[in-house]
C-alpha positions as CSV (number, residue, x, y, z in Angstrom):
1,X,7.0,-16.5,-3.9
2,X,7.2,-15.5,-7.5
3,X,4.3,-14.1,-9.7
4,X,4.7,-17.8,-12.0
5,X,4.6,-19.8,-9.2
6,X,1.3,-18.3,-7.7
7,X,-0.9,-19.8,-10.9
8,X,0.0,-23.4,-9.3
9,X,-0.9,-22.8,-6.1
10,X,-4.0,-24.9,-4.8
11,X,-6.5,-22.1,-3.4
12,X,-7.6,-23.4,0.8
13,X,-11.3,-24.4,1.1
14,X,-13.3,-22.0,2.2
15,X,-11.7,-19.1,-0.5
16,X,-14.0,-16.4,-1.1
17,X,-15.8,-15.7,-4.8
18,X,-14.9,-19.3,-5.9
19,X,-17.4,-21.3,-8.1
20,X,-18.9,-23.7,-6.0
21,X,-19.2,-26.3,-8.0
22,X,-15.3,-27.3,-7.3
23,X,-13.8,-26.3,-11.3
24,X,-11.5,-24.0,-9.7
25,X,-8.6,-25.7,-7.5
26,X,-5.7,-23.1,-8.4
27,X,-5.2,-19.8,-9.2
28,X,-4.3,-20.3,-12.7
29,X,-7.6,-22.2,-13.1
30,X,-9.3,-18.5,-13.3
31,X,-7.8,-17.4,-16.6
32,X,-9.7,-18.3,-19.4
33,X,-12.8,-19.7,-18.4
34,X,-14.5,-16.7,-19.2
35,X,-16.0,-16.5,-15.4
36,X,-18.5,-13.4,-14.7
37,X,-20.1,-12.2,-11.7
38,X,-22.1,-10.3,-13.5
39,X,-24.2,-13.8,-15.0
40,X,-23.9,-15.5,-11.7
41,X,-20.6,-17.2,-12.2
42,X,-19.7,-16.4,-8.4
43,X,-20.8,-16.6,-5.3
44,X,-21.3,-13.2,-3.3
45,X,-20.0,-11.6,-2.0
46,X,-16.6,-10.9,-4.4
47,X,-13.6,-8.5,-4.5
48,X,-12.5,-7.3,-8.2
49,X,-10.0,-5.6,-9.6
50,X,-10.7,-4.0,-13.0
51,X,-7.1,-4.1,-15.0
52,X,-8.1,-1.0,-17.1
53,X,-7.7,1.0,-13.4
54,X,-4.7,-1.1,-12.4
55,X,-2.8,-0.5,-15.9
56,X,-3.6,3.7,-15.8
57,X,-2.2,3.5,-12.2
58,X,0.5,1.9,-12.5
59,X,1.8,3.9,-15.8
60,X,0.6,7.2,-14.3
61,X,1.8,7.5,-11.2
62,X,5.5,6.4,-12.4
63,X,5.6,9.1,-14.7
64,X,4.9,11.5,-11.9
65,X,7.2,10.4,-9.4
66,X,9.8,10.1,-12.3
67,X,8.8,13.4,-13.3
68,X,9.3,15.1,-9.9
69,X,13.1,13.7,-9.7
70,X,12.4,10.9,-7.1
71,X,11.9,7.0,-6.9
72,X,9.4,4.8,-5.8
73,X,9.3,2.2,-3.3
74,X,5.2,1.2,-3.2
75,X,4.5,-0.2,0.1
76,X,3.7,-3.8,0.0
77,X,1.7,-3.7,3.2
78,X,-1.2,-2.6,0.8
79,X,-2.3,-5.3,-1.4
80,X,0.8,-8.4,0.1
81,X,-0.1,-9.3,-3.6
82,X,3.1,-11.1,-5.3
83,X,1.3,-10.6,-8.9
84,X,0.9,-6.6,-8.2
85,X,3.9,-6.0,-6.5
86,X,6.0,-7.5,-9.3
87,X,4.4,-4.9,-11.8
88,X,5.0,-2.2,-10.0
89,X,8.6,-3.2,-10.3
90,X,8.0,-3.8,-13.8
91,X,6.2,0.0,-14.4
92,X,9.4,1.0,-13.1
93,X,9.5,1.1,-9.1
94,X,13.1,1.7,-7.9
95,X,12.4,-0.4,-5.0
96,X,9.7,-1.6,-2.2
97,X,8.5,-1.1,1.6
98,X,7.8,-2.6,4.0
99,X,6.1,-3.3,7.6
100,X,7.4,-5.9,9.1
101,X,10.4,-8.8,8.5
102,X,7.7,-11.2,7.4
103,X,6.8,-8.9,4.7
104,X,10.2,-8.1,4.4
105,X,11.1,-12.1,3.5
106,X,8.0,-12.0,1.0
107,X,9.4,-9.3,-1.2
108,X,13.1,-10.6,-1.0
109,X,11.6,-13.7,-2.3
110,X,10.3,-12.0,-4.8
111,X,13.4,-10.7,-6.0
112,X,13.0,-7.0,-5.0
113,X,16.0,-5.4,-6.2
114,X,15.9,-3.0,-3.3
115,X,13.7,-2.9,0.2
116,X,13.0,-0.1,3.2
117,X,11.7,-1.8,6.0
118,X,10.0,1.4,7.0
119,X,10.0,0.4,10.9
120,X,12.2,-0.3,13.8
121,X,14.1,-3.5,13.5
122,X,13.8,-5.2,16.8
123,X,14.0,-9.0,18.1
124,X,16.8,-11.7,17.4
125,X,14.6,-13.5,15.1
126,X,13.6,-10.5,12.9
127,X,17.6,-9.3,13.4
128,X,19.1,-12.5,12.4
129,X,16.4,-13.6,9.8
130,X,17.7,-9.8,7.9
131,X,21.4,-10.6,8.4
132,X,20.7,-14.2,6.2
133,X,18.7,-12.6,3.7
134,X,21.6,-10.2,3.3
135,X,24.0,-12.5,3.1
136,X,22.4,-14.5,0.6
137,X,21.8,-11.5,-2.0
138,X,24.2,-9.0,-1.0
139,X,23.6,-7.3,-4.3
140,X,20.0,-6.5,-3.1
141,X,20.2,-4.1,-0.1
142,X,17.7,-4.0,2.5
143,X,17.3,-0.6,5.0
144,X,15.9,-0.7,8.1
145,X,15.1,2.1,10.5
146,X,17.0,2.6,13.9
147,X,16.0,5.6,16.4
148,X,18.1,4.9,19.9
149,X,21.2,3.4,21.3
150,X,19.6,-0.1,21.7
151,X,18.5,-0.8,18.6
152,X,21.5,0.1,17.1
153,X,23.7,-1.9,19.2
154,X,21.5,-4.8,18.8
155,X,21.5,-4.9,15.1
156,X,25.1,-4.5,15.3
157,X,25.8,-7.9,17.0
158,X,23.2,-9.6,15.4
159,X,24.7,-9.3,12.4
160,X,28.0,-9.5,13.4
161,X,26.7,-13.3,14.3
162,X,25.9,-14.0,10.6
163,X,29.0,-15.5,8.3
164,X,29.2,-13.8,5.2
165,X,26.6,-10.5,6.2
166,X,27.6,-7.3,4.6
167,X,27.0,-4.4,7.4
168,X,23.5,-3.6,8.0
169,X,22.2,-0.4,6.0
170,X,20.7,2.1,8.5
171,X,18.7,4.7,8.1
172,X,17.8,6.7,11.0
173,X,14.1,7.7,12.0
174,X,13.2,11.1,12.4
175,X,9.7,11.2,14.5
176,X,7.2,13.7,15.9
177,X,6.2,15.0,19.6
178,X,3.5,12.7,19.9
179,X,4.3,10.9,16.7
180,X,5.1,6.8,16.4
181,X,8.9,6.2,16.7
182,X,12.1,8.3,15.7
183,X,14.0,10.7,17.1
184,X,12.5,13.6,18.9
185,X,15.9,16.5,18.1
186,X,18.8,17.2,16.0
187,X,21.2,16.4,18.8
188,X,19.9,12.5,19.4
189,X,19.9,11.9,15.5
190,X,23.7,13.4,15.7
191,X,24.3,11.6,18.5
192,X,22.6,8.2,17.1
193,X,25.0,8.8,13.8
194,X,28.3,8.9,15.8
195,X,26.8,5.6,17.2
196,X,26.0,3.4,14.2
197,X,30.2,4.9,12.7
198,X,31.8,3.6,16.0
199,X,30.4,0.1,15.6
200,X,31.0,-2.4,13.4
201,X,28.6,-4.3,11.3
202,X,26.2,-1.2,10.6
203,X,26.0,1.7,8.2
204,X,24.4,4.7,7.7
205,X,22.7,5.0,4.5
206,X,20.0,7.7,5.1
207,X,17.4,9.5,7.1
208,X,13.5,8.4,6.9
209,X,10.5,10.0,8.4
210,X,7.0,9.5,7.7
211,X,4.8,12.8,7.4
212,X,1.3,11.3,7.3
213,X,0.1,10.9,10.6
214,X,-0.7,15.3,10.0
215,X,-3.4,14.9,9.5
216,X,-7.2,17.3,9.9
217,X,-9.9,19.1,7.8
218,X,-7.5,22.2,7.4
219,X,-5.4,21.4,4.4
220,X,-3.3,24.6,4.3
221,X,-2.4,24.3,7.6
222,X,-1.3,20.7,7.7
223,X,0.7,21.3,4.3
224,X,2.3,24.2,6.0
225,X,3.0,21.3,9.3
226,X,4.3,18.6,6.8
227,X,6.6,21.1,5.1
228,X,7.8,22.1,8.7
229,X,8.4,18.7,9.3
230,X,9.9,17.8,6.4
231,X,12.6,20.8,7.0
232,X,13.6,18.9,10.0
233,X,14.5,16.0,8.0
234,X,16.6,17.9,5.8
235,X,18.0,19.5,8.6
236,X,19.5,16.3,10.1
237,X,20.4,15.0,6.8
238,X,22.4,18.7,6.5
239,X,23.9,18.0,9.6
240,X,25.5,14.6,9.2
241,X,26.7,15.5,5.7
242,X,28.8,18.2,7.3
243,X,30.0,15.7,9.5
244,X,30.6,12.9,7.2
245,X,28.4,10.5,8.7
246,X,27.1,8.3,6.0
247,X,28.8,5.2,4.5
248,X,28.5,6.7,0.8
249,X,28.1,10.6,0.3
250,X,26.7,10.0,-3.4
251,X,24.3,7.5,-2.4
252,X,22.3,8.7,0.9
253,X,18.7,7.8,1.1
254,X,16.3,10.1,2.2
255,X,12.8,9.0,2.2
256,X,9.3,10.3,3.6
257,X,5.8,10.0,1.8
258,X,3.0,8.1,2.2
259,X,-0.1,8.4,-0.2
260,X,-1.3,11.9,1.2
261,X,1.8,14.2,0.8
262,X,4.0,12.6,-2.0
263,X,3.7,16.1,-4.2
264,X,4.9,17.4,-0.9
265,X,7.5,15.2,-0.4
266,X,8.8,15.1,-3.7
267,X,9.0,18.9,-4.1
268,X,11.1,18.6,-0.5
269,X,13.4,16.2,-0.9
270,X,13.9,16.3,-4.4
271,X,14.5,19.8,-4.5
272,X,16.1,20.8,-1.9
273,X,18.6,17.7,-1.3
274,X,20.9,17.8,-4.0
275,X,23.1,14.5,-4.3
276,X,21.0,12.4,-2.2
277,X,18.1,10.1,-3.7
278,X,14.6,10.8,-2.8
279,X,12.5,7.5,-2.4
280,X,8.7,8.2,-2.1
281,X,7.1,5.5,-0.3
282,X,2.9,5.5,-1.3
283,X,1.2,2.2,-1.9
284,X,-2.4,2.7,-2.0
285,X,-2.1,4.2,-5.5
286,X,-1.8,0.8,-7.8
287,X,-5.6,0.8,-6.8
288,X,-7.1,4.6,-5.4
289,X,-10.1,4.3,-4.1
290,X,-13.3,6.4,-3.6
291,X,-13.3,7.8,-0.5
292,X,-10.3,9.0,1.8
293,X,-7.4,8.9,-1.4
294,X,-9.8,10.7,-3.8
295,X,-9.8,13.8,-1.3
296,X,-6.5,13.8,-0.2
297,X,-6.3,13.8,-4.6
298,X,-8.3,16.8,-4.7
299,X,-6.1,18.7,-2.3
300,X,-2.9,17.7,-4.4
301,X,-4.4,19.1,-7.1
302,X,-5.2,22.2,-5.4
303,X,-1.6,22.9,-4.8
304,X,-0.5,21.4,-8.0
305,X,3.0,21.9,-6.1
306,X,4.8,19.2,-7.9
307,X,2.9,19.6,-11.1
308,X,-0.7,18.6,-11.8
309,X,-1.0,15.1,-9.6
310,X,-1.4,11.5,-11.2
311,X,-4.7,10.8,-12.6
312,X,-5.9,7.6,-10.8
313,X,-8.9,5.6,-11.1
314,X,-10.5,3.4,-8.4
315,X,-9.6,-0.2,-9.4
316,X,-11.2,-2.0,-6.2
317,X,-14.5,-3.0,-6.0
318,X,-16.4,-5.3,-4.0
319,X,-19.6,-6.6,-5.4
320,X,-22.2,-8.6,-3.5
321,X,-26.3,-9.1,-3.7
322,X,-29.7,-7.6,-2.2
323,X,-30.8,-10.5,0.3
324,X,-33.6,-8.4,1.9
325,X,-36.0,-5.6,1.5
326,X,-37.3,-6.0,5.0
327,X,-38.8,-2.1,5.0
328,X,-39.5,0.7,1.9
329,X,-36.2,2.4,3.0
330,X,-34.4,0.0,3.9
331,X,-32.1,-3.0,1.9
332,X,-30.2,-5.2,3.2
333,X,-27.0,-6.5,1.1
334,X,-24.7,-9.5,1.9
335,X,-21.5,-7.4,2.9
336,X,-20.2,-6.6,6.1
337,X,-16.4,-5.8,7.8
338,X,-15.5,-9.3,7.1
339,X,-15.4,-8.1,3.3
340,X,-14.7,-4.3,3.2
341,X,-13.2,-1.7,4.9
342,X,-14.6,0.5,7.5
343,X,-11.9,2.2,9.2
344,X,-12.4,5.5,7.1
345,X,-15.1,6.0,5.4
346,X,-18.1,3.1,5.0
347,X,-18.2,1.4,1.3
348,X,-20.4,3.2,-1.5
349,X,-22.7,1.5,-3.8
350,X,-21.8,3.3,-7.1
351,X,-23.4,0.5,-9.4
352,X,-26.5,-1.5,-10.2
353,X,-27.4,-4.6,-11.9
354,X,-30.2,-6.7,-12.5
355,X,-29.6,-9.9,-14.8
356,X,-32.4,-9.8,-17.9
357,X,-32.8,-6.1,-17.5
358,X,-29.3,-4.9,-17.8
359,X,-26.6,-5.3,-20.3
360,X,-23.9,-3.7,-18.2
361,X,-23.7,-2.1,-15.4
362,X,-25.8,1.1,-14.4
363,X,-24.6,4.2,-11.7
364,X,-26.8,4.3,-8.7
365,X,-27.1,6.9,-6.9
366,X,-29.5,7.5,-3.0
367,X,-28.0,4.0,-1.9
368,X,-26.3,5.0,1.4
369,X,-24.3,2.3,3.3
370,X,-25.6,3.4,7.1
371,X,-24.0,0.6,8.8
372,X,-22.2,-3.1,8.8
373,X,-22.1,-6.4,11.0
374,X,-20.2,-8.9,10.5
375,X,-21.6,-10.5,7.1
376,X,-24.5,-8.0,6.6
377,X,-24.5,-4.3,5.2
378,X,-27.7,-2.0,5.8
379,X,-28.5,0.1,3.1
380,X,-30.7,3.5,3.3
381,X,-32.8,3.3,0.1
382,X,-34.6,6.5,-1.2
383,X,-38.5,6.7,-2.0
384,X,-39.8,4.6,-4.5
385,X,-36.1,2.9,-5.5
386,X,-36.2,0.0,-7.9
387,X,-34.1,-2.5,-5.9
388,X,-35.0,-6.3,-5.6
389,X,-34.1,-9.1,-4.0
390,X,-31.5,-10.7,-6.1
391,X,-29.9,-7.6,-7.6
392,X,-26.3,-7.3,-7.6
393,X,-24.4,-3.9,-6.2
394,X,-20.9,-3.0,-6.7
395,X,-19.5,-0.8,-4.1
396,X,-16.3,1.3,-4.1
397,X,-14.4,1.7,-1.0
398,X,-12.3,3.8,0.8
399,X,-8.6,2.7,2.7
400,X,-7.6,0.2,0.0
401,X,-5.6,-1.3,2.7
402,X,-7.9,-3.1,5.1
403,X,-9.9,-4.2,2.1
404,X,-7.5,-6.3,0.8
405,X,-6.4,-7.8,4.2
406,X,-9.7,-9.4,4.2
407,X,-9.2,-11.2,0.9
408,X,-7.2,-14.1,0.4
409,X,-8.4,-13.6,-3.7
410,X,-9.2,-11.2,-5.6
411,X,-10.4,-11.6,-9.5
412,X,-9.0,-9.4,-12.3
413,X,-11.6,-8.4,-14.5
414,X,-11.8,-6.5,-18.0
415,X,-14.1,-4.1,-18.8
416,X,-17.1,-6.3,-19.0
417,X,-16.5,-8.3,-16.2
418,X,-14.9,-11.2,-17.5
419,X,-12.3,-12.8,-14.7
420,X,-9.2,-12.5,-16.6
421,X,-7.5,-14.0,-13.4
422,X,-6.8,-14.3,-10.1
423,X,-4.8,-12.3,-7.5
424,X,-3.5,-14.1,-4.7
425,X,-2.2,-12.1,-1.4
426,X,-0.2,-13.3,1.4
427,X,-1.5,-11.4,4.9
């Protein structure tokens, strides 16, 4: 689905943050109407987007990346937003990633002028629904992962089924003891290499591994981990240059980094891989956030290996209303893990508004999420707080990524709060 078409598309009952008073039937409906939350235009509770965050993202974190020597494929698994995705191609992405083959046919549609499916490729339906794609935009590649014999044999007779297919572009997965998927040594990714030349039909483009599931409170010893790790990336990709393994010696992928090592990553592979192309893979950065991202930030910047790290501003917030003050310390706000993420870190109220007292906006401070249900958030208030019933809370959150899954809509606002326009995502 392209960006233009979106603005036509008829939003299902039931979308969250919509006036209810029926005005808005499609996306496009949003722009211009001059729609606040802030005066009551929309019911709570609401996700936003502030476009001053998105547009500082977006340009910042390009210049890095292009900075360090590497490209940037943003995952799409993070916002599945057709509007956001297309200008992160626009800020200059070299490509995207990608989860799964539905995702996958999502950004193809798109027009993605490159995509890493950043997983195993497995099934006939998932095989054979890549080799038509392929076929029908050969100038587009698409990479998938492979770490064993039967994957690779499969993908090599499924697209040996599709007319007009150009050979499937591997990349093999280097894993972890312990880890998800990829190979465990040097020997099986040799081994798998030999493989994917002997058959027909599939290529080996690259080597891909994926460094962030290191992971503790000791950040000099897991940057000391993911730069071991790393090694043994370039190690196989070492290897199987001396060989001759890959289908074009000037063009070998090698790609690694999610959102909490991409200094590391890019010092690696851009520096210490001459000839190949480093592709960076982080997603959560078109929005940050204020929890889990903001440290992982602060350690970048501590070893300010790459150069000082991008400076990004939370763009994602979720607003919503005080419904109850049932006890002195105690509010009760209508929010819960239907709306925001709690895999991490629980949301943080970071600003306060009452309508008639307020002209924008104000930072709050003591308000401490202590737990959700399903559509309720409970709220620790400190001693003598002036909340009410009625007064609206904007929250930042942490793990942009199972916010957004939980939002069919999101609004684009400026810096007053005026909905500029709607963002549509596809989960």
């Amino acid at each position: 689905m392209r960006p233009g078409d979106i603005q036509d598309l008829r939003l299902a009952p039931g979308t969250k943050g919509l006036p209810l008073d029926g005005s808005i039937q499609t996306v496009g409906d949003l722009a211009g109407r001059g729609l606040n939350p802030l005066r009551g235009d929309l019911p709570m509770p609401v996700a936003l987007l502030r476009r001053a965050a998105l547009d500082n993202n977006l340009s910042v974190m390009q210049a890095y990346v292009d900075r360090a020597g590497a490209k940037l494929a943003p995952h799409a698994k993070t916002t599945m937003c057709p509007q956001l995705l297309t200008r992160q191609l626009d800020a200059g992405a070299w490509g995207l990633t990608v989860a799964t083959m539905t995702q996958l046919k999502l950004c193809h549609d798109l027009g993605a002028p490159r995509i890493i499916l950043a997983n195993q490729l497995v099934g006939r339906a998932e095989i054979d629904g890549l080799a038509r794609l392929t076929a029908t935009a050969p100038d587009r590649p698409c990479y998938v992962l492979v770490d064993g014999v039967e994957g690779v044999r499969a993908i090599s007779e499924g697209f040996g089924r599709a007319a007009g297919a150009p050979a499937a572009r591997l990349l093999i997965e280097v894993g972890m003891t312990n880890g998800r998927c990829g190979v465990r040594t040097l020997q099986e990714g040799l081994a798998l290499a030999k493989l994917v030349r002997s058959l027909p039909h599939v290529e080996l483009h690259g080597i891909e591994g994926y460094e962030g599931l290191i992971f503790s409170q000791q950040a000099a010893q897991d940057a000391t981990e993911v730069d071991t790790y790393l090694g043994s990336v370039l190690q196989l990709y070492e290897l199987l240059r001396a060989e001759s393994l890959f289908a074009d010696a000037n063009q070998v992928i090698l790609t690694a980094g999610g959102s909490a090592y991409y200094d590391l990553v890019a010092h690696a592979l851009a520096g210490r891989a001459p000839g190949a192309i480093p592709v960076l893979r982080s997603g959560c950065y078109v929005t940050h956030d204020s929890g889990f991202y903001r440290e992982l930030l602060a350690r970048m910047d501590d070893r300010s290996i790459a150069g000082p790290p991008p400076r990004l501003q939370p763009a994602l917030e979720v607003w919503t209303r005080v419904i109850s003050r049932p006890q002195p310390d105690q509010a009760i706000v209508m929010m819960g893990k239907r709306d925001v993420s709690h895999d991490i870190h629980l949301p943080m109220a970071r600003r306060w508004f009452r309508e008639g007292l307020h002209a924008a906006p104000r930072p709050v401070d003591g308000l401490v999420v202590e737990k959700l249900s399903d559509q309720h958030g409970f709220l620790s208030v400190p001693p003598g707080a002036d909340l009410a019933v009625g007064d609206l809370l904007g929250f930042e959150i942490s793990h942009p990524c199972t916010t957004f899954d939980k939002w069919s809509l999101l609004m684009e606002v400026d810096d007053d709060y005026t909905v500029v326009g709607g963002l549509k995502t596809f989960f």
